[in-house]
N, C-alpha and C positions, 0 to 999 in steps of 0.2 A: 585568408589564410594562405601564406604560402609553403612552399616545399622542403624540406629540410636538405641543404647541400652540404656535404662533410668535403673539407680538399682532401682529402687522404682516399687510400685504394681499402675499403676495408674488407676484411678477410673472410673469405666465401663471396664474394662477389662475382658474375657470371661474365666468362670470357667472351665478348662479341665476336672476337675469332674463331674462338674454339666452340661456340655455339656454330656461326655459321659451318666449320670445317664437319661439326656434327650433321648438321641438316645434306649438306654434299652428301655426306658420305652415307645417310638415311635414304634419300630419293635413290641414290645408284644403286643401292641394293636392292630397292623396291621396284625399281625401272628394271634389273635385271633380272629379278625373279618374276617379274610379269606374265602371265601367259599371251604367247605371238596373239591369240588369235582376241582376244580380249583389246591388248593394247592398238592392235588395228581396227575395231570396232572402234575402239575412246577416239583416236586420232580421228579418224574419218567421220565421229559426231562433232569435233572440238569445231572441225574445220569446215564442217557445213553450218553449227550456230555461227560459226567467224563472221559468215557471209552476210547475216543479219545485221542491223544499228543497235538492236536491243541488247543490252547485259545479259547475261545469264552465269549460272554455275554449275556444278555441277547435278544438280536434282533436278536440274531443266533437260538434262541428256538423257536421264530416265526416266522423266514423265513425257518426253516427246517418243520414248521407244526407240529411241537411236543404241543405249548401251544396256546391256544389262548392271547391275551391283556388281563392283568386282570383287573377290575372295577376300579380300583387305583394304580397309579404308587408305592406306597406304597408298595403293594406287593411285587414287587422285593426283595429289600433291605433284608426284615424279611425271603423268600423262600434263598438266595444263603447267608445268614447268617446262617440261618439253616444250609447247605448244609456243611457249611465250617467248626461250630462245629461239627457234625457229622464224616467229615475225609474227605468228599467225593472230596473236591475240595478245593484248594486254592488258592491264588491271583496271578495273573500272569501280575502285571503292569496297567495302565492304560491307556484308548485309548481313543480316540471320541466315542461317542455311534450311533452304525448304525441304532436307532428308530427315526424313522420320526418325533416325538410327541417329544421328545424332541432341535431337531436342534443343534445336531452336541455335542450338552453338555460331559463333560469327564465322563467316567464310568470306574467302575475295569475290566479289563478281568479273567479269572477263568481258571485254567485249573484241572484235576482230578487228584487226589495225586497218587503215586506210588504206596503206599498201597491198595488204593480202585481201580486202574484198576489191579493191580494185584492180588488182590480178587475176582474180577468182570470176 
């Protein structure tokens, strides 16, 4: 069976633009309402799993006791985007997410780039 492909733009169809210009403009409101002292705890876990070869996500940063939950699942998202323009980490795939609060939903796993554990 294959896919159905229409040449034409049909109407309601989602802007890849205007999705990504949505998701920007989602993370920076989320990254600026963050509390200081949260988002330095998230960095400071992101970049000690970095150091590691193994994947992880985020439910590995609070089952190791590095973060607590932050007040909004939101956070995530804008901390390991951070993390990723930075160098620190990059995407290693997708898995289930091991957060209870979610149920089982797909998440990225991350793992630390070669640059920054060999910095590090």
């Amino acid at each position: 069976m294959t896919q159905l492909q229409l040449p034409i733009v049909a109407q309601g169809t989602v802007s890849v633009a205007a999705g990504e210009a949505a998701k920007a403009e989602g993370m920076a409101r989320a990254a600026a309402n963050t509390p200081p002292d949260w988002a330095a705890a998230c960095r400071a876990a992101i970049e000690l799993m970095a150091r590691r070869t193994q994947p992880f996500q985020a439910a590995d940063l609070i089952a190791e006791g590095l973060v607590d939950e932050p007040d909004s699942p939101a956070r995530w998202g804008a901390a390991f985007m951070a993390a990723a323009r930075a160098g620190v980490i990059e995407e290693a795939g997708f898995v289930r997410s091991k957060r209870a609060t979610v149920h089982g939903s797909i998440c990225k796993q991350w793992t630390g780039t070669a640059a920054w554990r060999a910095a590090a």
